[in-house]
C-alpha positions as CSV (number, residue, x, y, z in Angstrom):
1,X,4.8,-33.5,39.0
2,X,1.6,-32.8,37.1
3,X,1.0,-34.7,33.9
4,X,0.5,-32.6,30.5
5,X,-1.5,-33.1,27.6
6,X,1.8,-33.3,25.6
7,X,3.6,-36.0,27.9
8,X,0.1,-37.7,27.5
9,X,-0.4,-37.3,24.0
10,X,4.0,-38.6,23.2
11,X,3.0,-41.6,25.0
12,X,0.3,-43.0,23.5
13,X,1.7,-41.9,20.1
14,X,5.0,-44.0,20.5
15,X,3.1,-46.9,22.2
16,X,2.2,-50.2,20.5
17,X,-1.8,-48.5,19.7
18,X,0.1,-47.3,16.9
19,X,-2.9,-44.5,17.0
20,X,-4.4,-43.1,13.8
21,X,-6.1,-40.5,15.4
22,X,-4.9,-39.0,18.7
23,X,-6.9,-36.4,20.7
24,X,-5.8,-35.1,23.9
25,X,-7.2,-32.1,25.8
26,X,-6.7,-31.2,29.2
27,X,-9.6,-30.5,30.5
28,X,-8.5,-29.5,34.4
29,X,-7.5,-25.9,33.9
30,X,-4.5,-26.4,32.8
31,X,-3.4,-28.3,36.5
32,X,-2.5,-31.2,34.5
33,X,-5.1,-34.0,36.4
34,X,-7.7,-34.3,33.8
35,X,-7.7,-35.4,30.1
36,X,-10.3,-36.0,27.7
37,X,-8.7,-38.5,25.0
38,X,-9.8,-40.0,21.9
39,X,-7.5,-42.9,20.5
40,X,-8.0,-44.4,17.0
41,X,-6.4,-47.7,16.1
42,X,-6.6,-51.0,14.3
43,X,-5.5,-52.5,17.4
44,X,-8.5,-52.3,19.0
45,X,-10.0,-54.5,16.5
46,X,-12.1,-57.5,18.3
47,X,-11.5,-56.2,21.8
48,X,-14.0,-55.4,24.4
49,X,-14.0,-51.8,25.8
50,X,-12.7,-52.9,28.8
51,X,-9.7,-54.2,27.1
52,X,-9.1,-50.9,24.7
53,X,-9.0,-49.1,28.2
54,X,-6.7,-51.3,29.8
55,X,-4.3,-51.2,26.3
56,X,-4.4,-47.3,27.0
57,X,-3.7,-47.1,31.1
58,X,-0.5,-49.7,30.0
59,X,0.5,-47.6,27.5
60,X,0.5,-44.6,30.0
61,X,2.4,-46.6,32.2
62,X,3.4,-44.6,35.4
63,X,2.0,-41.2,33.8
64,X,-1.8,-42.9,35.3
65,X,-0.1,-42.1,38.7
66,X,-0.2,-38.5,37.9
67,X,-3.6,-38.4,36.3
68,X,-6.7,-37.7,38.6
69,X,-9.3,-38.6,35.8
70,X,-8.9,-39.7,32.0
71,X,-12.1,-39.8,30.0
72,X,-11.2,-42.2,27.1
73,X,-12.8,-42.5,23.5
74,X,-11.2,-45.7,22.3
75,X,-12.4,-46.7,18.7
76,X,-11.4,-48.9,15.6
77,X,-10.9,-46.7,12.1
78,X,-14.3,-47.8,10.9
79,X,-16.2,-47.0,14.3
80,X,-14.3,-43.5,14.2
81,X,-15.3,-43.1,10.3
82,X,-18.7,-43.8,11.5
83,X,-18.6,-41.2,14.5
84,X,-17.4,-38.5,12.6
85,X,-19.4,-38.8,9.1
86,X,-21.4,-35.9,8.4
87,X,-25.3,-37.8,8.5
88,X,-24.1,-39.3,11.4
């Protein structure tokens, strides 16, 4: 069964990321395979990017089995303050 941005999105909201911000767009025409995501959390403090992704693919747990491609924007608060200021 294909994946939604909605099963996606309750996942990583319940998961230990304890996510700030949580962006989750499907980006596959609606066949469920593809997702664009944007996670926010203090967890990701002091981790490599390597490791944010790997705190994501565990958090999606056997939902990855469904997903063909995930595109993930993993960031800390101030790195997503950053991103999104207005001079930035």
């Amino acid at each position: 069964m294909p994946s939604s941005g909605e099963r996606v999105k309750a996942l990583l909201a319940g998961s230990a990321l304890a996510p700030t911000v949580l962006e989750v767009e499907d980006v596959s025409d609606g066949c469920g395979a593809k997702f664009e995501v944007v996670v926010v959390s203090a967890n990701f403090e002091g981790k490599k990017l390597l490791e944010r992704h790997r705190d994501v693919h565990e958090a999606l747990g056997a939902e990855m089995g469904e997903i063909h491609a995930l595109v993930l924007k993993t960031w800390t608060p101030e790195q997503h303050a950053a991103k999104t200021r207005p001079d930035a």
